[in-house]
C-alpha positions in Angstrom: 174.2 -56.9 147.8 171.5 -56.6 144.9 174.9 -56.2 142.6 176.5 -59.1 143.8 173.3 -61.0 143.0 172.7 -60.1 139.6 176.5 -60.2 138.9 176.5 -64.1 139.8 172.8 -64.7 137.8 174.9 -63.4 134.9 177.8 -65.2 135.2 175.1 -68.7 135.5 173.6 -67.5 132.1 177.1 -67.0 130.6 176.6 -63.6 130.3 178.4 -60.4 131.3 176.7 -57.3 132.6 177.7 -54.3 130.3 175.8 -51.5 131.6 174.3 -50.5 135.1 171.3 -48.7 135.8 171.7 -47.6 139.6 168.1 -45.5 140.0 168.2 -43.0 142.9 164.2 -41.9 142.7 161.8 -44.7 144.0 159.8 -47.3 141.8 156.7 -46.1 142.6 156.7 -43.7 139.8 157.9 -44.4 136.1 158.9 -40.8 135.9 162.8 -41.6 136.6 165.7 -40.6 134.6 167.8 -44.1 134.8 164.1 -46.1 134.0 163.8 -43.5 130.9 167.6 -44.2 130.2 166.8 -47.7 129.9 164.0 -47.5 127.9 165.6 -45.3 125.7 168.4 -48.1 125.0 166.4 -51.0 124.8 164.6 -49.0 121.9 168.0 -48.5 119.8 168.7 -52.7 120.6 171.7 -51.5 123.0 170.0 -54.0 125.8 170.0 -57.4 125.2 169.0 -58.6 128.7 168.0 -57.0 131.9 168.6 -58.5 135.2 166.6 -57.1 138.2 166.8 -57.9 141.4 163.2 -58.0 141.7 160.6 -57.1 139.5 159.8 -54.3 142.4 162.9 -52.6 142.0 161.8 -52.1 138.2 158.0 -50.8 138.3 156.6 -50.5 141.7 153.5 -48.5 140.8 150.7 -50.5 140.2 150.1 -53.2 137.8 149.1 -51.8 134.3 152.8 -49.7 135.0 154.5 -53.2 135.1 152.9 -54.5 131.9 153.5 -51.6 129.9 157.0 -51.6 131.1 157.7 -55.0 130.6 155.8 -55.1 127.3 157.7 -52.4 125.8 161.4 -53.9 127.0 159.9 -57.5 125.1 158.8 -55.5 121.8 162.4 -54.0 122.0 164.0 -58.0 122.0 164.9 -57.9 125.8 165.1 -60.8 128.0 163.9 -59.9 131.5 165.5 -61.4 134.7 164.0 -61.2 138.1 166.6 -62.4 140.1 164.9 -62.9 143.7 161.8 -63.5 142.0 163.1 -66.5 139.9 161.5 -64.9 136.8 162.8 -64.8 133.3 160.4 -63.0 130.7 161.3 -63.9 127.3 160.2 -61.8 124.8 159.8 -64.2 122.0 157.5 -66.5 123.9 154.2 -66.2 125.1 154.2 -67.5 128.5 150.9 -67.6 130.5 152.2 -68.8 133.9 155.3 -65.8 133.5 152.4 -63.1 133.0 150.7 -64.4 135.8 153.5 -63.7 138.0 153.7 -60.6 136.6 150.4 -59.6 137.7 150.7 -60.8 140.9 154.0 -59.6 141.6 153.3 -55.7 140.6 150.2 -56.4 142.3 152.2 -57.5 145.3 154.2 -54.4 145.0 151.6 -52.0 145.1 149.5 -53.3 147.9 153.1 -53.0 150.3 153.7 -49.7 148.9 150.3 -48.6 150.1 150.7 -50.6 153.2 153.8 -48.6 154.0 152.0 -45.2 153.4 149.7 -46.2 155.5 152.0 -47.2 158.3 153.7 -43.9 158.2 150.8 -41.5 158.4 149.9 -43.5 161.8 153.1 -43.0 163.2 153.3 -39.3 162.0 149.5 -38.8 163.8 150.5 -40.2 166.4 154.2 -38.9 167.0 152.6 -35.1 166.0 149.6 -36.0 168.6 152.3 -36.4 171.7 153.6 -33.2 170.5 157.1 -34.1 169.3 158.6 -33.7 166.1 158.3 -35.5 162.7 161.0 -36.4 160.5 164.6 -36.6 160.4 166.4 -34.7 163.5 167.2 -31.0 163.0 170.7 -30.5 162.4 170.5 -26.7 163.1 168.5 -25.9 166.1 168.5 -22.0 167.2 171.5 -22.2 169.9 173.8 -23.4 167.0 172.1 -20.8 164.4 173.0 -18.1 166.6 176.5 -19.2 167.1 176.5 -19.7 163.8 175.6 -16.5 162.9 178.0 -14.7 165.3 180.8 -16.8 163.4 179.5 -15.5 160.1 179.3 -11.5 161.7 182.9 -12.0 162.7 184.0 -12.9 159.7 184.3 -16.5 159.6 183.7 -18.2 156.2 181.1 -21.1 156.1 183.7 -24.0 155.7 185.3 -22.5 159.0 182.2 -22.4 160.2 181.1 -25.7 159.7 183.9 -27.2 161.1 182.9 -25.4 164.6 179.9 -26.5 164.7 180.7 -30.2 163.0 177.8 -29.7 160.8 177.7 -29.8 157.4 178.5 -27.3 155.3 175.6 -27.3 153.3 173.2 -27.7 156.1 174.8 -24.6 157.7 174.6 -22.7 154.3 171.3 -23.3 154.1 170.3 -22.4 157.6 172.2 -18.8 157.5 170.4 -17.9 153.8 167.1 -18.8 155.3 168.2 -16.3 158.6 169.2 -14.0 155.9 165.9 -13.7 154.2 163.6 -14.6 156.8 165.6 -11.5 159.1 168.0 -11.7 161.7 165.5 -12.0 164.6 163.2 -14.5 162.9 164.1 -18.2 161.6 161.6 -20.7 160.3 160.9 -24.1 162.0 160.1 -27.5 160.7 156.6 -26.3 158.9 157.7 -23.2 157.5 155.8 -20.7 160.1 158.5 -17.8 161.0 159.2 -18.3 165.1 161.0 -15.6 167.6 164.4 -16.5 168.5 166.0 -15.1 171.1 170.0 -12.6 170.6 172.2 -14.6 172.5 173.7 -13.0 175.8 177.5 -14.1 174.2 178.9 -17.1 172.3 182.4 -18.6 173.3 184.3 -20.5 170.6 
């Protein structure tokens, strides 16, 4: 969707996107390899404009991040495009009313991010407090580890394995090396603490 969008406010600018910088890591840190990639073309004069879907999506850390960020791509002669934001910084104009916006909007960004920590470590209190688990399912629970490692004692590679199971292969990988060097009696759970598990009486395919 957010290609689509900055695909069409190029085209409406007469202009043709060259380059994509698709950033796996979140923007609430400027420590990111495609931010740093960026950065490091805009300084050699390889980016003539940027178009963002929203400013968030560039700096989501605080403020004085988005200023320094934006600062350094106008020193470097890029024009900055906020496409949902319905910003364009241009670097050889000093615009009050577009710093303003900046402010507010990196502002914005920072007070949600916060707001969204906070809503997470009251739902992990208070999922943790009824006694269930936290986080993402487990994929390998010890019925399936012990199959899984009578599989592996009969000689059954971990692609084979795997596909018995219909997990993945990594995930089973990575469950029988932690068996392997936590012991074959012992597994760890979600936190890390080393649990009994009991031998299985038999395992049919």
């Amino acid at each position: 969707m957010q290609s689509v969008a900055l695909t069409k406010a190029a085209m409406a600018r007469v202009e043709e996107i060259g380059s994509w910088y698709s950033e796996k890591r979140s923007a609430k840190t400027t420590a990111r390899p495609e931010l740093s990639r960026l950065r490091a073309d805009a300084r050699m004069g390889k980016v003539k404009t940027l178009y963002v879907f929203k400013l968030d999506r560039l700096v989501r850390s605080g403020v004085a991040d988005t200023f320094s960020v934006i600062e350094e791509l106008r020193r470097a002669g890029v024009t900055v495009v906020a496409v949902a934001d319905n910003l364009v910084i241009r670097p050889d104009k000093d615009d009050v009313t577009s710093e303003v916006l900046v402010f507010a909007l990196g502002l914005a960004a920072r007070l949600e991010r916060t707001a969204i920590n906070d809503r997470i470590a009251a739902a992990r209190e208070r999922v943790e407090a009824e006694g269930r688990h936290w986080g993402r399912p487990r994929r390998v629970d010890t019925p399936t580890l012990e199959r899984a490692r009578c599989l592996r004692t009969a000689g059954r590679t971990v692609r084979e394995i795997a596909i018995a199971l219909k997990v993945p292969r990594s995930t089973i990988a990575a469950a029988l090396a932690s068996s392997e060097k936590h012991g074959p009696d012992r597994t760890p759970n979600s936190r890390g603490n080393r649990v009994r598990t009991p031998r299985p009486a038999g395992v049919t395919e």
